[in-house]
N, C-alpha and C positions, 0 to 999 in steps of 0.2 A: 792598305789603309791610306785614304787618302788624307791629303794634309793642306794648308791655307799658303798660299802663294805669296812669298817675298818680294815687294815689288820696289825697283831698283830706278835710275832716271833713262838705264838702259831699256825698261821692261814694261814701263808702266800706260804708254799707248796705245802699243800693241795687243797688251794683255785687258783694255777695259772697251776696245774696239767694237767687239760684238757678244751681244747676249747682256745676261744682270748679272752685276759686279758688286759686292762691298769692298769697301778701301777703309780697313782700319790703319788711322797713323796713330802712332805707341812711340813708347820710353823702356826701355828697362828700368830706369828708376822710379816710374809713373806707379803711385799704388794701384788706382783705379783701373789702367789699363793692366797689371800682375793680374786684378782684383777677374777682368773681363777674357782673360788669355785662355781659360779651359772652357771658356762656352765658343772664342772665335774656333778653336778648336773641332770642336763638338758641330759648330756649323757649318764647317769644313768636309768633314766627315758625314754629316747628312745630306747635304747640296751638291756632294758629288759627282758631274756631269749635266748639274741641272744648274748652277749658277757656281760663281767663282770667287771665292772669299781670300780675302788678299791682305796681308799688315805691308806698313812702311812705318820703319824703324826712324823718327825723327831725329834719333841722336845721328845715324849712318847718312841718313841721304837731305842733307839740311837744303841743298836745293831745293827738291820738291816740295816738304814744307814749306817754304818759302813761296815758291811758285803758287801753292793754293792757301798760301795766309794762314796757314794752320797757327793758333795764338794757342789754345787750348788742348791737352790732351785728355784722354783719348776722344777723336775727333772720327767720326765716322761715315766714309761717304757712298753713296750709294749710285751706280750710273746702270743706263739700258742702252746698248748699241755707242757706245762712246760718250753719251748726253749727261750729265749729272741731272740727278732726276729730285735726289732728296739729301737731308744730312741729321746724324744726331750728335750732338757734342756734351761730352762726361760719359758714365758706365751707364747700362743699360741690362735687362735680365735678356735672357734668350729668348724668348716667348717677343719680348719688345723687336729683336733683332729678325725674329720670322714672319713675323707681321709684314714688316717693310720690306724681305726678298719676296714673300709669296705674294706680296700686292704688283710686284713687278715680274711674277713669274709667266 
């Protein structure tokens, strides 16, 4: 099974480099982002070698929060070959989230 990619200030270049990328930034206390956790999941597990679905934990890595201004969570970002292409900010349904990778697939 596969699973959504933790991405760290170690990890996070190299891993949105090449191909289509989501970047969800999360809370554990965030409801919305608890609320959206079994769909990044779920998109995880369907995109499997076809695009790479990633959380960063705002509370862990407040650098990179910082870094891309993240103000709101869950904030959600979308890149093709390293380039930020698109973003949605607040929860969103799965159907919303497939839309946005298959438009980039």
């Amino acid at each position: 099974m596969a699973g959504y990619i933790e991405l760290t200030e170690q990890n996070f270049e190299e891993t949105i480099k090449s191909g289509v990328v989501m970047v969800d930034f999360w809370a554990p206390w965030c409801g919305p982002c608890r609320m959206i956790a079994p769909v990044i999941d779920k998109l995880a597990e369907d995109y499997a070698g076809k695009a790479k679905i990633c959380k960063v934990n705002t509370d862990e890595q407040q650098d990179l929060a910082s870094k891309f201004g993240i103000r709101s969570i869950p904030t959600i970002y979308f890149y093709k070959n390293g380039e930020k292409v698109d973003e949605m900010i607040g929860a969103a349904n799965e159907q919303a989230f497939k839309e946005k990778i298959d438009g980039l697939l």
